[in-house]
PDB file of N, H, CA, C and O in Angstrom:
ATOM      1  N   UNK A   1     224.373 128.083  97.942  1.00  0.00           N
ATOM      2  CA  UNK A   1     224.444 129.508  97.779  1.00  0.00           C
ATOM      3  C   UNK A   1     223.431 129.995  96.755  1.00  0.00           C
ATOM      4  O   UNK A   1     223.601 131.128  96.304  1.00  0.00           O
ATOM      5  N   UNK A   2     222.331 129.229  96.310  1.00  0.00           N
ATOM      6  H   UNK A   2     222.193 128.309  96.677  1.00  0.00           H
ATOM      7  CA  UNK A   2     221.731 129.619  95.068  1.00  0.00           C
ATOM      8  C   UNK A   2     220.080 129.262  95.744  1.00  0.00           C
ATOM      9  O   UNK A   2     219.129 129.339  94.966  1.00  0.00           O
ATOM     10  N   UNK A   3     219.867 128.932  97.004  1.00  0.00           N
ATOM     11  H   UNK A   3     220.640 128.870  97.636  1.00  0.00           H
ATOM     12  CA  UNK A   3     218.361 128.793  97.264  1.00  0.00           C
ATOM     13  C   UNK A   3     218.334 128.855  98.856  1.00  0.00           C
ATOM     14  O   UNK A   3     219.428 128.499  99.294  1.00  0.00           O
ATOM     15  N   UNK A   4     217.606 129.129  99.665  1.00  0.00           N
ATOM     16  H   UNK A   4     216.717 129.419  99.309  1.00  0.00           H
ATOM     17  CA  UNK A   4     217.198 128.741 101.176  1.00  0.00           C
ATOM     18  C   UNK A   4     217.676 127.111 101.112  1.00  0.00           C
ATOM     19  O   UNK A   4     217.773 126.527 100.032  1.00  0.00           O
ATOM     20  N   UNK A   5     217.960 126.459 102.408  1.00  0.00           N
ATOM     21  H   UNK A   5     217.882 126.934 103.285  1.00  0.00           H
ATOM     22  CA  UNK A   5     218.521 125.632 102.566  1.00  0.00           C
ATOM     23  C   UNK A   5     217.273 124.504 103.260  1.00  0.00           C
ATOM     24  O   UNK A   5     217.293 123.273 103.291  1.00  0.00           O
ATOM     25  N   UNK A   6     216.270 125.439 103.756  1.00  0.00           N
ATOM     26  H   UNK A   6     216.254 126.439 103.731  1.00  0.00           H
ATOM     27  CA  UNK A   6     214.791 124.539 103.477  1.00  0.00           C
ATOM     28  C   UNK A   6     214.508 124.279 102.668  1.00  0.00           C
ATOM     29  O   UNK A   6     213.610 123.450 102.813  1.00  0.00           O
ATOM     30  N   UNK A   7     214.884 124.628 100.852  1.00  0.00           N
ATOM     31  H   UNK A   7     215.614 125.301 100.734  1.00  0.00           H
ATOM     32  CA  UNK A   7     214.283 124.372 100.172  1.00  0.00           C
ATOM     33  C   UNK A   7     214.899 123.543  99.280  1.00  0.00           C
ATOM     34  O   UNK A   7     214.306 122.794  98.503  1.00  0.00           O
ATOM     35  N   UNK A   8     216.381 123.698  99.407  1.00  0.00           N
ATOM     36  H   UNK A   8     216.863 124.306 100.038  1.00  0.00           H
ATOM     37  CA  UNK A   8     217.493 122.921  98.792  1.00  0.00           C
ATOM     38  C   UNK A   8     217.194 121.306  99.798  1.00  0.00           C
ATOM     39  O   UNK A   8     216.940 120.344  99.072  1.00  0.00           O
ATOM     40  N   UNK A   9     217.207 121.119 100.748  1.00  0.00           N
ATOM     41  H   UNK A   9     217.414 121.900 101.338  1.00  0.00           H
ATOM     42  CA  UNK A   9     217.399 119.626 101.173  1.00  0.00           C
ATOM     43  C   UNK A   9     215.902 118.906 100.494  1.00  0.00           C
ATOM     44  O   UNK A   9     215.941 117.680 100.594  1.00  0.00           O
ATOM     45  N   UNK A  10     214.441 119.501  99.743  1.00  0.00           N
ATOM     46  H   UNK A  10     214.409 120.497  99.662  1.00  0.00           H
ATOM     47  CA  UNK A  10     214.154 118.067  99.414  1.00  0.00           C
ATOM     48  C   UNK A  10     214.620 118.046  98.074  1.00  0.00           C
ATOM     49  O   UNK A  10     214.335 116.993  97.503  1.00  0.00           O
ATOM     50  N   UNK A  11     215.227 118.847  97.404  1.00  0.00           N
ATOM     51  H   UNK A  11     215.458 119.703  97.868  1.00  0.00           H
ATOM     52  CA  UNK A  11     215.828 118.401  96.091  1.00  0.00           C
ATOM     53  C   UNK A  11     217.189 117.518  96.174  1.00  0.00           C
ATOM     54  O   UNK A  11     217.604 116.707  95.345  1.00  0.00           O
ATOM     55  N   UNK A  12     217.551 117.763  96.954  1.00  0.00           N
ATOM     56  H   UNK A  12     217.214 118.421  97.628  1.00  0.00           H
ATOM     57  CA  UNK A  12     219.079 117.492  97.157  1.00  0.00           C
ATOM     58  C   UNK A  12     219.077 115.552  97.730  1.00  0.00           C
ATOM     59  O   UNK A  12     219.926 114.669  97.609  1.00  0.00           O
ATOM     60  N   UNK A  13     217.538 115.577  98.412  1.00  0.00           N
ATOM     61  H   UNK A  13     216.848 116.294  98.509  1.00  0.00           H
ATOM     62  CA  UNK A  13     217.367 113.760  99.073  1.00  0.00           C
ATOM     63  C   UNK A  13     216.682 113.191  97.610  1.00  0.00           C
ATOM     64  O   UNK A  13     216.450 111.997  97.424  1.00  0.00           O
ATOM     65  N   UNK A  14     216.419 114.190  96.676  1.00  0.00           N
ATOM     66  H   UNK A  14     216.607 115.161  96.827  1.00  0.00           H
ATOM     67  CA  UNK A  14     216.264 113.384  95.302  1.00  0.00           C
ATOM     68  C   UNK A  14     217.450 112.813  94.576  1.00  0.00           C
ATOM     69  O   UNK A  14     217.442 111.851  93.807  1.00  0.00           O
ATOM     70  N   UNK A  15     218.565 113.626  94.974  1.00  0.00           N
ATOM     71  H   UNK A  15     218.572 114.407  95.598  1.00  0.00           H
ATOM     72  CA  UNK A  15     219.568 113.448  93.981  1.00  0.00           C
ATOM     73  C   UNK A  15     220.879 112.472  94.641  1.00  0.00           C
ATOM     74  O   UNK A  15     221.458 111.505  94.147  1.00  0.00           O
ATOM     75  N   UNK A  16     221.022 112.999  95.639  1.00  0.00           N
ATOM     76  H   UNK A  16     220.552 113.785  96.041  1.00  0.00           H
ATOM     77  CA  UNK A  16     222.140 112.478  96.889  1.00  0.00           C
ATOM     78  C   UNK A  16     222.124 110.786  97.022  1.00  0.00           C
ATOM     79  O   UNK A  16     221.253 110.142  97.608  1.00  0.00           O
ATOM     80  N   UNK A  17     222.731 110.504  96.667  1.00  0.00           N
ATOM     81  H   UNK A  17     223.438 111.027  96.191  1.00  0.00           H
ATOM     82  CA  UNK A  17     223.361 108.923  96.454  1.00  0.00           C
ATOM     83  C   UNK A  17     223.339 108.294  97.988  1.00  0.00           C
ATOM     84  O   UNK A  17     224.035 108.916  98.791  1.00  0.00           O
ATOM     85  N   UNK A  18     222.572 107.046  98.536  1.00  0.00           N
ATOM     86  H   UNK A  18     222.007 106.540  97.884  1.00  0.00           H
ATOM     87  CA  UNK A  18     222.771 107.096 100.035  1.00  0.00           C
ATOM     88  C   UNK A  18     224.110 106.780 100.733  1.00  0.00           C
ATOM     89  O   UNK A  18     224.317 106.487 101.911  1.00  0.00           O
ATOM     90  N   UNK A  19     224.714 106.877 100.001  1.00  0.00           N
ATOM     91  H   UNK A  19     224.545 107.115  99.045  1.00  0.00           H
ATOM     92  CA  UNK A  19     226.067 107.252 101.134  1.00  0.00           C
ATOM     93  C   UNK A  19     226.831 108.322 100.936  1.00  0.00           C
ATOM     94  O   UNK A  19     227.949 108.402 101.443  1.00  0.00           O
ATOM     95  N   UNK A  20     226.229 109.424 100.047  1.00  0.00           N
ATOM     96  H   UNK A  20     225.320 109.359  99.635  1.00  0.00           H
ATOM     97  CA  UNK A  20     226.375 110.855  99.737  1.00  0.00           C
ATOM     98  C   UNK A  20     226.950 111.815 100.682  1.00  0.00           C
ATOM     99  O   UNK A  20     227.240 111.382 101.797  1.00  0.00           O
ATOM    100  N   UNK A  21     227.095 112.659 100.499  1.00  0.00           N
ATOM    101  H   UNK A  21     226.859 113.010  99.593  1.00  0.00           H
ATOM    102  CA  UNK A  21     227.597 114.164 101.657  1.00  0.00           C
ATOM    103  C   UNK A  21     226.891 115.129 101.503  1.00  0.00           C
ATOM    104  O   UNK A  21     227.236 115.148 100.321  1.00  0.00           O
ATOM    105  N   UNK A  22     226.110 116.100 101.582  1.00  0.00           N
ATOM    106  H   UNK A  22     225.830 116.084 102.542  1.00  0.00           H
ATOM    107  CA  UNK A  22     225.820 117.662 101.253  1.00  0.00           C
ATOM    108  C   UNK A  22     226.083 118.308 101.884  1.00  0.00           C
ATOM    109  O   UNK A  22     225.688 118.131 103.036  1.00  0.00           O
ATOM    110  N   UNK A  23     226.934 119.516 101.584  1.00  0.00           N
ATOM    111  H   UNK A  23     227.255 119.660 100.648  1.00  0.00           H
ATOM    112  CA  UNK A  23     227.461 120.678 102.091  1.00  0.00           C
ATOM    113  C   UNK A  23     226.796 122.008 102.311  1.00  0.00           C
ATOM    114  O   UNK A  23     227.549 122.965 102.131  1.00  0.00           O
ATOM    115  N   UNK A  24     226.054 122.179 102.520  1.00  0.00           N
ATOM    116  H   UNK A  24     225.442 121.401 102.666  1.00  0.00           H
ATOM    117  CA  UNK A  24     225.868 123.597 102.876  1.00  0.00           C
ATOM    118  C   UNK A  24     226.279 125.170 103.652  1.00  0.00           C
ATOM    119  O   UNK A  24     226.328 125.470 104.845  1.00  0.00           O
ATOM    120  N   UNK A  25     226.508 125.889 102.549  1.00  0.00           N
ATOM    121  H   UNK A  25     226.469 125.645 101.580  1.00  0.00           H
ATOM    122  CA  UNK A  25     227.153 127.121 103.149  1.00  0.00           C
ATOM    123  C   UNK A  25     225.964 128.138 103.829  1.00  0.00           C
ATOM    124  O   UNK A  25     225.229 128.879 103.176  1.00  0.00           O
ATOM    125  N   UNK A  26     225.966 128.022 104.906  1.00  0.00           N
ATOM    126  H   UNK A  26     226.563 127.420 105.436  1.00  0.00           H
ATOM    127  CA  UNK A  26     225.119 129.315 105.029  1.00  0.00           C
ATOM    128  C   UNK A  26     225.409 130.555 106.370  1.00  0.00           C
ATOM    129  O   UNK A  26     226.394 130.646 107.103  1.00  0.00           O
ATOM    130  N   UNK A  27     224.273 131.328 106.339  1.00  0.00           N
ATOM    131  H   UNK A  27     223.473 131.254 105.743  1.00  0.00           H
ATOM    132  CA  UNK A  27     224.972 132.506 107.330  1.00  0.00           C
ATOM    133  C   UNK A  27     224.523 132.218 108.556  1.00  0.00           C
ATOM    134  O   UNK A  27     224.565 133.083 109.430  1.00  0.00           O
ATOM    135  N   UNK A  28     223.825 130.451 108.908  1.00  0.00           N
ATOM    136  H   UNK A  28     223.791 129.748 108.198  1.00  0.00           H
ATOM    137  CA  UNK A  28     223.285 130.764 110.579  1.00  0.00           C
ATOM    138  C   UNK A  28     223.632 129.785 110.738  1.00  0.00           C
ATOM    139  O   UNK A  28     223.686 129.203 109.655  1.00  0.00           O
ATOM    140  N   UNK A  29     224.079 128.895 111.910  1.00  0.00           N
ATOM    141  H   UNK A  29     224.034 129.367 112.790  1.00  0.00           H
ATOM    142  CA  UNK A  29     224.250 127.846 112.458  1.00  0.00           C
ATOM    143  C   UNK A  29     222.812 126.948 112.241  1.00  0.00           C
ATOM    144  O   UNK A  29     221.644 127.304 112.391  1.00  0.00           O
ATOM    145  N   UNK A  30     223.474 125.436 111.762  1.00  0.00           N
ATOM    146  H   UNK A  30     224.423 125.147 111.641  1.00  0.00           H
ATOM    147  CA  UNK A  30     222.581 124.879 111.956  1.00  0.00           C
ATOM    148  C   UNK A  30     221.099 124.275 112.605  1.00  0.00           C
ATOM    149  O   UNK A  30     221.354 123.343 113.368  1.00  0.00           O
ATOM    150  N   UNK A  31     220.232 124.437 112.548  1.00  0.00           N
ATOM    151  H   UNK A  31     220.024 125.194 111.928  1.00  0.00           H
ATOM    152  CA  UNK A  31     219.279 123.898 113.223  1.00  0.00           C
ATOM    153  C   UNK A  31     219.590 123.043 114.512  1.00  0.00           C
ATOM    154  O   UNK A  31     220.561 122.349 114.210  1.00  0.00           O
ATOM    155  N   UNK A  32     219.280 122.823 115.574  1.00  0.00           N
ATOM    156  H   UNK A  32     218.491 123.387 115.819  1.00  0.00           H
ATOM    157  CA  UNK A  32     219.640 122.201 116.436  1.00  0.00           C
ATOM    158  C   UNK A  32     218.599 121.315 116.958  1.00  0.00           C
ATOM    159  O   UNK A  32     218.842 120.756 118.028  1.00  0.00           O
ATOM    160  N   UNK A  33     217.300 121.061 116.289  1.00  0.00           N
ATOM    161  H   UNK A  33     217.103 121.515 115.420  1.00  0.00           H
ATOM    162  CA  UNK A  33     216.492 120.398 116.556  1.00  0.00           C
ATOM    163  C   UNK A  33     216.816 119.477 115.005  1.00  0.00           C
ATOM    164  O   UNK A  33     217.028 120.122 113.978  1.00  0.00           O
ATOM    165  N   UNK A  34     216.822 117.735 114.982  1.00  0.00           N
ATOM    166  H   UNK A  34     216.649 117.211 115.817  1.00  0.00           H
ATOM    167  CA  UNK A  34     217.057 117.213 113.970  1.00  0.00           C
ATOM    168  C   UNK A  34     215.679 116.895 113.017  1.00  0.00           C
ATOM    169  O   UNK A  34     215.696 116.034 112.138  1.00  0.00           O
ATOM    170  N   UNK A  35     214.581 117.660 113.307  1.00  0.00           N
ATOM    171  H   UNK A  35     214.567 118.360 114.021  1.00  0.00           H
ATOM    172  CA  UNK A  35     213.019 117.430 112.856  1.00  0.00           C
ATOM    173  C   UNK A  35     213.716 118.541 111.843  1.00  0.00           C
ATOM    174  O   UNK A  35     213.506 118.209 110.677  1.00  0.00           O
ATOM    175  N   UNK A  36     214.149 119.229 111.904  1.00  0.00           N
ATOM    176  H   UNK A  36     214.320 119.499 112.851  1.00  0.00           H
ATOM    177  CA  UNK A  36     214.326 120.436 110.816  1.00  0.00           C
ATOM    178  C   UNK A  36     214.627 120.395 109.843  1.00  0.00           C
ATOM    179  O   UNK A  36     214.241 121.077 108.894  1.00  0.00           O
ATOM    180  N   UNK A  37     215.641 119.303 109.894  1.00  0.00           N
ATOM    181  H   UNK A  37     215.955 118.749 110.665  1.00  0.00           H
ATOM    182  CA  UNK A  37     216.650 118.869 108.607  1.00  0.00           C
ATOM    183  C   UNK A  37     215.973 117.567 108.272  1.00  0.00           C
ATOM    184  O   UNK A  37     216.634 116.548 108.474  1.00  0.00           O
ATOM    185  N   UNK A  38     214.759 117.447 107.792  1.00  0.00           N
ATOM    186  H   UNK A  38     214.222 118.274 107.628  1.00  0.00           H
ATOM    187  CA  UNK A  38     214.183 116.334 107.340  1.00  0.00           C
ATOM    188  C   UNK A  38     215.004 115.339 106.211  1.00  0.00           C
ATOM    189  O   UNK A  38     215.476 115.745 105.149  1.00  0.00           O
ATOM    190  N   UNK A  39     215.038 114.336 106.571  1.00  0.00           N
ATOM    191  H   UNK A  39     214.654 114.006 107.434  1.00  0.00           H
ATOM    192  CA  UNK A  39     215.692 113.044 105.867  1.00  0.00           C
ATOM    193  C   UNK A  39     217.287 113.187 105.940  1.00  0.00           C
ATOM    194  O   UNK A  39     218.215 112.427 105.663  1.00  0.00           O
ATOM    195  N   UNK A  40     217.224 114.107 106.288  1.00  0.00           N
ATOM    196  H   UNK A  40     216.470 114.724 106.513  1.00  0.00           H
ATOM    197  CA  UNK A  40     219.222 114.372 106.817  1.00  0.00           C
ATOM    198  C   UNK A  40     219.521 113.919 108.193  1.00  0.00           C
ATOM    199  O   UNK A  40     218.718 113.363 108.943  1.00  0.00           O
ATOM    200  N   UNK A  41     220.921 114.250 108.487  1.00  0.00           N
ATOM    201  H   UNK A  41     221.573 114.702 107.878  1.00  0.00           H
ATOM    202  CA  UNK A  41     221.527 114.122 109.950  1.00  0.00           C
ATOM    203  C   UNK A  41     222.862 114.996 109.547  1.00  0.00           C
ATOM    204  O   UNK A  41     223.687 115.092 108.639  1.00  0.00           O
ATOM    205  N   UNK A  42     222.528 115.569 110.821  1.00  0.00           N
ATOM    206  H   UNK A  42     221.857 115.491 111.559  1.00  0.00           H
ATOM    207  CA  UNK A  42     224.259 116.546 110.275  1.00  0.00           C
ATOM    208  C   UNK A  42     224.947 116.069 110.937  1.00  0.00           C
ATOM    209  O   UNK A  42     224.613 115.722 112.070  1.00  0.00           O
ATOM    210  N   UNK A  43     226.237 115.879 110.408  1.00  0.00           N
ATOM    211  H   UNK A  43     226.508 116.161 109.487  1.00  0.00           H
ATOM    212  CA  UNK A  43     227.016 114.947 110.787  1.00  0.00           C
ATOM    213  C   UNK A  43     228.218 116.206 111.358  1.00  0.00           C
ATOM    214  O   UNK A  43     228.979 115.949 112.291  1.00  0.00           O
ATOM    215  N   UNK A  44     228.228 117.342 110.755  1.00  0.00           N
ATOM    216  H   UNK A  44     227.610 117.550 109.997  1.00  0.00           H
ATOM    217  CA  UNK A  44     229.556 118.240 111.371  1.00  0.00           C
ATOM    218  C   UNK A  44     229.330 119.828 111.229  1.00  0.00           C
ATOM    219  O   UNK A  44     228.360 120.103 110.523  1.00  0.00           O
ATOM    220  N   UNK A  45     229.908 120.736 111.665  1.00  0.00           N
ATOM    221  H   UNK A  45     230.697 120.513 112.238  1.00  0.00           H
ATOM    222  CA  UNK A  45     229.910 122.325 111.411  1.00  0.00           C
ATOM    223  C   UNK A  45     230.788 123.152 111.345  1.00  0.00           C
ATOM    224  O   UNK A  45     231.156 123.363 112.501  1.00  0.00           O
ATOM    225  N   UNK A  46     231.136 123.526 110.913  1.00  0.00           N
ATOM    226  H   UNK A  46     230.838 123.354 109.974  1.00  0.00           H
ATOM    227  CA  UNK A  46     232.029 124.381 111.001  1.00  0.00           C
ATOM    228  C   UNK A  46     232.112 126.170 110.790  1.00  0.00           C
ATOM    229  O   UNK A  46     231.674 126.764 109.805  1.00  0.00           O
ATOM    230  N   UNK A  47     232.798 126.818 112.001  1.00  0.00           N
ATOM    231  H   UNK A  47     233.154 126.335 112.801  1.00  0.00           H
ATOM    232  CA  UNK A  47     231.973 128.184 111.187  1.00  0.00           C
ATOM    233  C   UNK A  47     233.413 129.037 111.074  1.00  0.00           C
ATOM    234  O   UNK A  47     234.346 129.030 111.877  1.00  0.00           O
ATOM    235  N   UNK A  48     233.266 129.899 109.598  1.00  0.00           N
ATOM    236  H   UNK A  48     232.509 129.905 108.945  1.00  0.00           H
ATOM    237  CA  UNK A  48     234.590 130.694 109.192  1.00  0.00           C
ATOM    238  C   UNK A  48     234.392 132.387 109.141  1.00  0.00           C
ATOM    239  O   UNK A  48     233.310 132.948 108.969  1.00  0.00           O
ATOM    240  N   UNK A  49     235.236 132.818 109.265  1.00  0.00           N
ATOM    241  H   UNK A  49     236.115 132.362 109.405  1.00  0.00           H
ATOM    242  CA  UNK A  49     234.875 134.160 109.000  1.00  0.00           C
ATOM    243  C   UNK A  49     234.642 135.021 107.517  1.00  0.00           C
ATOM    244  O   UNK A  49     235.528 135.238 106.690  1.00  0.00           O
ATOM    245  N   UNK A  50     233.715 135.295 107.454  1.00  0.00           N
ATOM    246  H   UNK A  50     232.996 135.118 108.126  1.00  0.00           H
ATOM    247  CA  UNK A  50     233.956 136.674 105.919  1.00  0.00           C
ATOM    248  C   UNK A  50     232.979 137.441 105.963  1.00  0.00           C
ATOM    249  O   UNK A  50     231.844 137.179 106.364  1.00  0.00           O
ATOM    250  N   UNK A  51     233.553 138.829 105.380  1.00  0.00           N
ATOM    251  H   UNK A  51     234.474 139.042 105.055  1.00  0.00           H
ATOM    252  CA  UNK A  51     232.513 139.852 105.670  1.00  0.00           C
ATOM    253  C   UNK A  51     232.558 140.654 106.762  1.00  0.00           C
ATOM    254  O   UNK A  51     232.193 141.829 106.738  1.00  0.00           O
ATOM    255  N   UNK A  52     233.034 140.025 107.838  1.00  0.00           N
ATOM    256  H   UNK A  52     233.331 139.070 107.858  1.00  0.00           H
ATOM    257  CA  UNK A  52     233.102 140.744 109.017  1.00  0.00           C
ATOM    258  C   UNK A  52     232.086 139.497 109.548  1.00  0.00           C
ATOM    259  O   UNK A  52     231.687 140.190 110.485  1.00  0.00           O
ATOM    260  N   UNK A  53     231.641 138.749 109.656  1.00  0.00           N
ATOM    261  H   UNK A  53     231.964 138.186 108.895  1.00  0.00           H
ATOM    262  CA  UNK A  53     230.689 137.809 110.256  1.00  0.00           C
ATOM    263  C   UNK A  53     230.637 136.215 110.205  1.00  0.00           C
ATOM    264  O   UNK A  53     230.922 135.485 109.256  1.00  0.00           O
ATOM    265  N   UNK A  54     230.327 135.973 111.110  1.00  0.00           N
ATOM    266  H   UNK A  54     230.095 136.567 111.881  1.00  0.00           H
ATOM    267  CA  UNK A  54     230.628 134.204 110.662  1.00  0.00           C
ATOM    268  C   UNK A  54     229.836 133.347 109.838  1.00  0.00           C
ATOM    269  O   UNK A  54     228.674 133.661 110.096  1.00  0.00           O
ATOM    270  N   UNK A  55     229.835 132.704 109.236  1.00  0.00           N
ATOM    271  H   UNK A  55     230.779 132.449 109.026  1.00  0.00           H
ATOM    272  CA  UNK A  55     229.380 131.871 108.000  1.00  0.00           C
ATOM    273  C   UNK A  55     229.548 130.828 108.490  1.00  0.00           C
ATOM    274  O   UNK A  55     230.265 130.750 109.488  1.00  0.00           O
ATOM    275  N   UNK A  56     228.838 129.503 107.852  1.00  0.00           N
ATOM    276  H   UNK A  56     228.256 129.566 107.041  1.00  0.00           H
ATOM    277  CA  UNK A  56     228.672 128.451 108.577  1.00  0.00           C
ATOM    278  C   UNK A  56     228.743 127.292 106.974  1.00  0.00           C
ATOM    279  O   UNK A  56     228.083 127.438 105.945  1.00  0.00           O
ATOM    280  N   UNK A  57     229.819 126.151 107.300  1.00  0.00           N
ATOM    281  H   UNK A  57     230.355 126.032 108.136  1.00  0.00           H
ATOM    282  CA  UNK A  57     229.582 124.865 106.481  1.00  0.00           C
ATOM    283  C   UNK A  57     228.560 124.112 107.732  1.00  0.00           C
ATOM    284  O   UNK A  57     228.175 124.249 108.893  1.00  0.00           O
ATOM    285  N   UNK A  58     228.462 123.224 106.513  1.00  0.00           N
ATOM    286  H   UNK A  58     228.775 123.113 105.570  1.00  0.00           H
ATOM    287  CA  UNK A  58     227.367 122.367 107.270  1.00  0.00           C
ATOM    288  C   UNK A  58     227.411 121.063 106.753  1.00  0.00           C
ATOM    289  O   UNK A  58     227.058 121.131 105.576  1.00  0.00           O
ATOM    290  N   UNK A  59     227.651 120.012 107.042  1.00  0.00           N
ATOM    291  H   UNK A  59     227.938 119.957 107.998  1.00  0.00           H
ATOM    292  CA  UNK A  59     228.079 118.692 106.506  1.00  0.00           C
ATOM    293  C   UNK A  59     226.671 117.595 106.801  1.00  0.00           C
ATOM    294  O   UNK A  59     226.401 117.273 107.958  1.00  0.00           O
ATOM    295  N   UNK A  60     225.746 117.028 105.482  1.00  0.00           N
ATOM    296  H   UNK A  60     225.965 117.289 104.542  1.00  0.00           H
ATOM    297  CA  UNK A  60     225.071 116.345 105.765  1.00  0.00           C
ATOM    298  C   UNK A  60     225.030 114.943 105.252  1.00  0.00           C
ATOM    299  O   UNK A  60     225.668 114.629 104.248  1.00  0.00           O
ATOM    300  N   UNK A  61     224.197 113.978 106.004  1.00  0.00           N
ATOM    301  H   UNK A  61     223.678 114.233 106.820  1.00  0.00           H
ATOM    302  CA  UNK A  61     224.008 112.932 105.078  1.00  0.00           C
ATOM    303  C   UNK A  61     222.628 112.199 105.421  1.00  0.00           C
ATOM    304  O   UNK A  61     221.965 112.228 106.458  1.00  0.00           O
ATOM    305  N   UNK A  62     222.357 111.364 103.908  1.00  0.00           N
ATOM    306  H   UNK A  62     222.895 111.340 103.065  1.00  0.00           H
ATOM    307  CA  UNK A  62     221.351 110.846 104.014  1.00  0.00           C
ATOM    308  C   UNK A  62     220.965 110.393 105.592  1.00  0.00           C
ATOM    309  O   UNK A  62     221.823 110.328 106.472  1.00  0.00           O
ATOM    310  N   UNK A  63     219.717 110.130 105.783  1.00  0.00           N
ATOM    311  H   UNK A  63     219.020 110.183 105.068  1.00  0.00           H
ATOM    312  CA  UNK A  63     219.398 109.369 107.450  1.00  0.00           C
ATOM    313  C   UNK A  63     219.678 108.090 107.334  1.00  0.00           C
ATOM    314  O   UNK A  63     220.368 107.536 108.191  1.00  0.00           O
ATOM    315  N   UNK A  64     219.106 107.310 106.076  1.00  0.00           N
ATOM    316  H   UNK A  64     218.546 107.760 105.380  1.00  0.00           H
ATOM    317  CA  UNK A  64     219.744 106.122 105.926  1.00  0.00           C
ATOM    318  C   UNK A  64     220.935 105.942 105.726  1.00  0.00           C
ATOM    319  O   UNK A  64     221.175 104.815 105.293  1.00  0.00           O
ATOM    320  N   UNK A  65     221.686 106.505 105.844  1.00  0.00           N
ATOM    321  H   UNK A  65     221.491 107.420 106.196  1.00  0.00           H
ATOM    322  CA  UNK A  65     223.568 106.096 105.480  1.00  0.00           C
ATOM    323  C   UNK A  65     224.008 105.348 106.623  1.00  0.00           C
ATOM    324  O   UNK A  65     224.212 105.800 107.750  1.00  0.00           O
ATOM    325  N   UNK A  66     224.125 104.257 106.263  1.00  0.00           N
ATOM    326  H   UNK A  66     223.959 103.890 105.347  1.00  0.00           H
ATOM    327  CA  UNK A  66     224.699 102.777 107.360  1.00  0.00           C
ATOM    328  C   UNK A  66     225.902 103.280 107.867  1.00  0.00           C
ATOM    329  O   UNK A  66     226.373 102.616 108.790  1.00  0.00           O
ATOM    330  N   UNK A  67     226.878 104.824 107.323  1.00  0.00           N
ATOM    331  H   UNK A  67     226.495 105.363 106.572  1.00  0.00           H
ATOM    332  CA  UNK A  67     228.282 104.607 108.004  1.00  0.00           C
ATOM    333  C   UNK A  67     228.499 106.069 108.253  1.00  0.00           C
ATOM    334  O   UNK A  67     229.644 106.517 108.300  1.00  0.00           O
ATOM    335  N   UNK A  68     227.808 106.567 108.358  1.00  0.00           N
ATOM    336  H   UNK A  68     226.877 106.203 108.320  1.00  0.00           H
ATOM    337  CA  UNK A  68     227.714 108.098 108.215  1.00  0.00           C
ATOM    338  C   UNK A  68     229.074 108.818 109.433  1.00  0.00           C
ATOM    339  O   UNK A  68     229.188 108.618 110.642  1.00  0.00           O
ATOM    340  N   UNK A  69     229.839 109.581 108.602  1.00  0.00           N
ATOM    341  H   UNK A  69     229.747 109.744 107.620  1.00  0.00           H
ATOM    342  CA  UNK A  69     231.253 109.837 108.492  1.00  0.00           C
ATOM    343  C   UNK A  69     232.209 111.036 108.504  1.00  0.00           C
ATOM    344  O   UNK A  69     232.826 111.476 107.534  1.00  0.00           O
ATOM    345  N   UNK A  70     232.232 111.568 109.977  1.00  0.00           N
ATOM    346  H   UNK A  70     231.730 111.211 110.765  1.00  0.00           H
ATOM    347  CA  UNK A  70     231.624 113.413 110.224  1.00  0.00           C
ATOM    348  C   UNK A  70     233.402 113.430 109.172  1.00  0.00           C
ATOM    349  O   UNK A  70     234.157 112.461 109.086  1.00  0.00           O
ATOM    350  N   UNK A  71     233.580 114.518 108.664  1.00  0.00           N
ATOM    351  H   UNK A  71     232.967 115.305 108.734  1.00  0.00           H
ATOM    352  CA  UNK A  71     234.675 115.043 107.408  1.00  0.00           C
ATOM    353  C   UNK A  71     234.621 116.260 107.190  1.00  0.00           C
ATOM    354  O   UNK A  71     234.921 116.340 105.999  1.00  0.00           O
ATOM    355  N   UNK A  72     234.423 117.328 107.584  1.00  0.00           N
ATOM    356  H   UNK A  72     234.179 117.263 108.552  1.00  0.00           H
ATOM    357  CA  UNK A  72     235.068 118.648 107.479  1.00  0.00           C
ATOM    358  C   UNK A  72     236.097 118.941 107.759  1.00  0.00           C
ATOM    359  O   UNK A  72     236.035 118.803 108.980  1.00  0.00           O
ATOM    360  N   UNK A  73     237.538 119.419 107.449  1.00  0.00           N
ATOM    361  H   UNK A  73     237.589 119.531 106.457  1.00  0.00           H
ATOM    362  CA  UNK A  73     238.898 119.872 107.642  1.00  0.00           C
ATOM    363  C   UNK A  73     238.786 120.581 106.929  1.00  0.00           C
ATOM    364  O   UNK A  73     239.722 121.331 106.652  1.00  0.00           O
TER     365      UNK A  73
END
């Protein structure tokens, strides 16, 4: 909620532990081409209402994660 979400994932593959999660809240459905989300894989989505409009989680993980583990509820 504090940057574009192009610009948050290469800080976030600096920090993200490889068997990590990142969450992202945002207002559009994920990318649907996986070139987009460089060094990620989205693993889940989910979209909620507020505002009057739908909002979107977004569940990622490293590309290297050996067990990668879709978890949104």
């Amino acid at each position: 909620a504090f940057m574009p979400w192009p610009t948050l994932l290469p800080l976030a593959a600096e920090l993200l532990a490889p068997s990590g999660r990142l969450i992202i809240l945002a207002n559009e459905k994920p990318p649907e081409k996986p070139r987009e989300l460089p060094g990620f894989r989205l693993l889940d989505t989910r979209a909620y209402p507020s505002g009057g409009r739908e909002r979107y989680f977004w569940l990622l993980s490293p590309e290297g994660d050996p067990a990668p583990v879709s978890a949104l509820r």
